[in-house]
N, C-alpha and C positions, 0 to 999 in steps of 0.2 A: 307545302300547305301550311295554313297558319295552324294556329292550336286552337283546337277545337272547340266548339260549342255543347252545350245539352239543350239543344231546342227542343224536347220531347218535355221539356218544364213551362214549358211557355204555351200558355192556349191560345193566345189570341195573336194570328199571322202579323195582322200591325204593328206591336208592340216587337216584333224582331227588327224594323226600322232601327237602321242606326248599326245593327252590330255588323261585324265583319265576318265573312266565311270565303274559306279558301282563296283571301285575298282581293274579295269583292267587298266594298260596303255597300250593304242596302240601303237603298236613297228613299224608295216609296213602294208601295203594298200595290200592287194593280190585281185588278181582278183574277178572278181565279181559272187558271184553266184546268179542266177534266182530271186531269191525273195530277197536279199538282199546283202549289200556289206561284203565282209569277211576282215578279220585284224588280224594278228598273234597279240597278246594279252600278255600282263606279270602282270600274278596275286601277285598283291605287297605283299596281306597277306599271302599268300601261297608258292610263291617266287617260281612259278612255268610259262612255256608258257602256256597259252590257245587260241581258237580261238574264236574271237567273231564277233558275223552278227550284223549288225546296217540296221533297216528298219525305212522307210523313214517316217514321220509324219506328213507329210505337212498339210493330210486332215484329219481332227479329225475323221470320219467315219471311215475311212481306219485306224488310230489308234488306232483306239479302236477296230476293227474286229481281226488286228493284234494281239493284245496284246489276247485278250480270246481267239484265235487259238494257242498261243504260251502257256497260262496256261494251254492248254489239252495236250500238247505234253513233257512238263519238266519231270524228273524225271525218268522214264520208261528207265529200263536197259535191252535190247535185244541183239541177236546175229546182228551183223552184220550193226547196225544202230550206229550215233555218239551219245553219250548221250548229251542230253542238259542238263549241271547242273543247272545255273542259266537264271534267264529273270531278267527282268528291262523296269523301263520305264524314261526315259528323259524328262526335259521342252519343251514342245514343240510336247507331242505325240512323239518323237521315242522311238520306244522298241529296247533292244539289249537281246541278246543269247549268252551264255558262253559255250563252249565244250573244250573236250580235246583237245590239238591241234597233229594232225597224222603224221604232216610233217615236217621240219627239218625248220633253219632262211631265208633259201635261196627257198625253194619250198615249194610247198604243190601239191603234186600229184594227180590229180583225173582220171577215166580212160579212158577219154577223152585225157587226155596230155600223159599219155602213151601210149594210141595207136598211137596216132598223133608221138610221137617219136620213135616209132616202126615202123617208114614206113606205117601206117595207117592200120594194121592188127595185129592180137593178133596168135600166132599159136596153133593149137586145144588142146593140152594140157593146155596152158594158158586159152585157153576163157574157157573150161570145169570147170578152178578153178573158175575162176570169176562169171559162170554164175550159178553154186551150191552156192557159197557164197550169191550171191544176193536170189537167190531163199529160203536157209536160215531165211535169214531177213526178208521174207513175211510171211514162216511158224510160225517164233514167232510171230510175230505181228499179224497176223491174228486171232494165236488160243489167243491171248491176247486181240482181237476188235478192233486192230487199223488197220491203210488201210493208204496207204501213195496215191494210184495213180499211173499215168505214173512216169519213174523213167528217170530218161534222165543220159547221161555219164558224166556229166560236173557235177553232184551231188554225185557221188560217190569216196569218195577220199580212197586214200592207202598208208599207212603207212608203214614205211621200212621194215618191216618184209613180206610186199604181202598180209596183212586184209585188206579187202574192209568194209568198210563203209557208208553206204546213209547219208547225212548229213539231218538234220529238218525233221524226220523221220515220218509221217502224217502231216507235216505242208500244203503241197499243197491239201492235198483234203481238208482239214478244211478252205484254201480261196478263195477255188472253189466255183461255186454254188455246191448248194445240190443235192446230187446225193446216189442212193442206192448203199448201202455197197456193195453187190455185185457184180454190176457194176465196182465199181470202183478196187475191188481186180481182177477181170475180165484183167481191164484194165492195172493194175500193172506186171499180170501175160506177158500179151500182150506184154508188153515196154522191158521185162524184153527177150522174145524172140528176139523182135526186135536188142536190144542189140548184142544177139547172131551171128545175120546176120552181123553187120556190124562192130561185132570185128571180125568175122570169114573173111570176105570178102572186109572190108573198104569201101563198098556201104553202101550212108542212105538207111532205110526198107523202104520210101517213092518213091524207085528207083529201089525197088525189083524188080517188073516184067520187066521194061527192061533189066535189066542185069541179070537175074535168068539165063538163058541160058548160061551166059559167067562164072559167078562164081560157076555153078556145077561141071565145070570141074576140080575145085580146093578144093571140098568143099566133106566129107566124106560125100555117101547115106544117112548115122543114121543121120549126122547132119540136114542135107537139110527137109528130115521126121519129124523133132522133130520142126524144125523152122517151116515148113508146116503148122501143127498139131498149133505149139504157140501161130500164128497171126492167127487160125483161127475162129473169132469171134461168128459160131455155135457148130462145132465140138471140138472147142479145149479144154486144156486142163480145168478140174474142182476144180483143186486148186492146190498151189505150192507144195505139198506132189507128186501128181501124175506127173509133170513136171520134178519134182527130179530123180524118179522114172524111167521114162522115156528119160533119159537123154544119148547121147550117152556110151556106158561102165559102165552104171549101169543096164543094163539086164542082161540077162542070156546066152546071145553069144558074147557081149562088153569086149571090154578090159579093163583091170583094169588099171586105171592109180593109177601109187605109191605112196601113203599117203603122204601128204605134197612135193610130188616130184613140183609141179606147184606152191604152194603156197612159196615154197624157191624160185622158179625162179622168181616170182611177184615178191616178195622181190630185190634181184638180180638188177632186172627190174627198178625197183622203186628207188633203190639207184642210179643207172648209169643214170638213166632221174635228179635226185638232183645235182649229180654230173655235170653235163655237164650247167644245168641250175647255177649253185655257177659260172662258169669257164665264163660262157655270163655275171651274175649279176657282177663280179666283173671288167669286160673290159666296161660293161657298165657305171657304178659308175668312173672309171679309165675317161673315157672319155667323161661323160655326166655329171657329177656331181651328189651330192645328190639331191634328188625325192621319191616319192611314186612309186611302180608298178604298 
């Protein structure tokens, strides 16, 4: 590891631009995610991008809960989650996370920002891919023992090809309180229909019941049943095999949707949201000067 930093001196994420940690330099400030700040990354020894999260150290308890939540989660190669290669820890209590990075110098896509640029709705072939893909990533993990939790859009990123990826893949239930495994794949399962609803219909699931009436009109029978059944915390469903299972067009009167037909189109998707984002970063830069994002 190189020698270290005191980032707990520095308040403004941007301004870390430029230095190096644990053998990364930070190239640019990308938005933030949930538990930590993200950074397109260039790995000097490997002369490759990576992404790296920087969590905050200020309180040595919180850095050190950090850091032994972050050693249970390194290493583990699953479908559909980012790998975390490296961790680290900085002067000062910050840990940082090294992954590969999904997204191109100008964006990094998560499916939040492509819905959001899609008019704030995904169309059923699309969500169908997105929501097998995520449901994917709880089957390996599960039958592996890990358990991520609620999954929110703004953690999921996709790389130009249309792969979804949960980024810190178990790190949220690890700085949870403690809660039963099952509960909490319960709950992953839940998030993960929720999802459903509101790439299908661009309503948060927190807003279901007043507009359920207005976006059935728009929304296929199968789906409406399968999101019913998702969020529902007796009846629903008993693990993401049977969600899969049960998904519209995978029974046995569903239509088949065409192998990789939706996963090209995420792709597609995904390149034209980068694109448009390169065309605003660079009238921005043009006319605001250099900055972080």
């Amino acid at each position: 590891m190189t020698r270290p930093h005191n980032f707990n001196n520095i308040a403004d994420a941007g301004s870390r631009v430029g230095r190096i940690i644990g053998g990364k330099r930070l190239v640019r400030h990308l938005n933030r995610h949930a538990l930590a700040d993200r950074y397109l990354g260039h790995d000097l020894r490997r002369g490759v991008d990576c992404l790296v999260y920087l969590f905050d150290g200020t309180e040595a308890t919180a850095g050190e809960q950090t850091w032994e939540a972050l050693r249970s989660i390194v290493g583990p190669r699953r479908a559909h989650a980012l790998r975390v290669d490296e961790i680290g820890r900085e002067a000062g209590g910050v840990c940082w996370v090294a992954s590969p990075y999904p997204g191109n110098h100008e964006a990094l896509i998560t499916l939040e920002t492509l819905r959001r640029n899609k008019g704030g709705v995904l169309s059923q072939m699309e969500s169908t891919r997105a929501i097998e893909q995520l449901l994917d990533a709880s089957i390996a993990a599960h039958d592996d023992g890990a358990c991520h939790g609620a999954i929110a859009a703004d953690e999921v990123v996709i790389d130009p090809r249309g792969s979804l990826f949960i980024e810190l893949y178990g790190l949220r239930r690890r700085l949870a309180e403690p809660a039963g495994t099952e509960d909490a794949r319960q709950d992953e399962i839940r998030s993960i229909a929720a999802l459903a609803w509101t790439l299908l219909t661009g309503i948060d699931a927190g807003e279901r019941d007043i507009f359920a009436s207005q976006a059935a009109r728009s929304i296929d029978r199968r789906w409406l049943q399968w999101i019913e059944r998702g969020l529902d915390p007796i009846m629903g469903f008993e693990g993401a095999r049977e969600a899969v299972a049960a998904l519209p067009g995978n029974g046995p009167v569903g239509v088949e949707i065409p192998a990789g037909g939706a996963r090209a189109l995420l792709g597609r998707l995904s390149l034209a949201v980068a694109q448009r984002k390169e065309t605003a970063g660079r009238w921005s830069r043009k006319n605001q000067g250099p900055g972080g994002v």
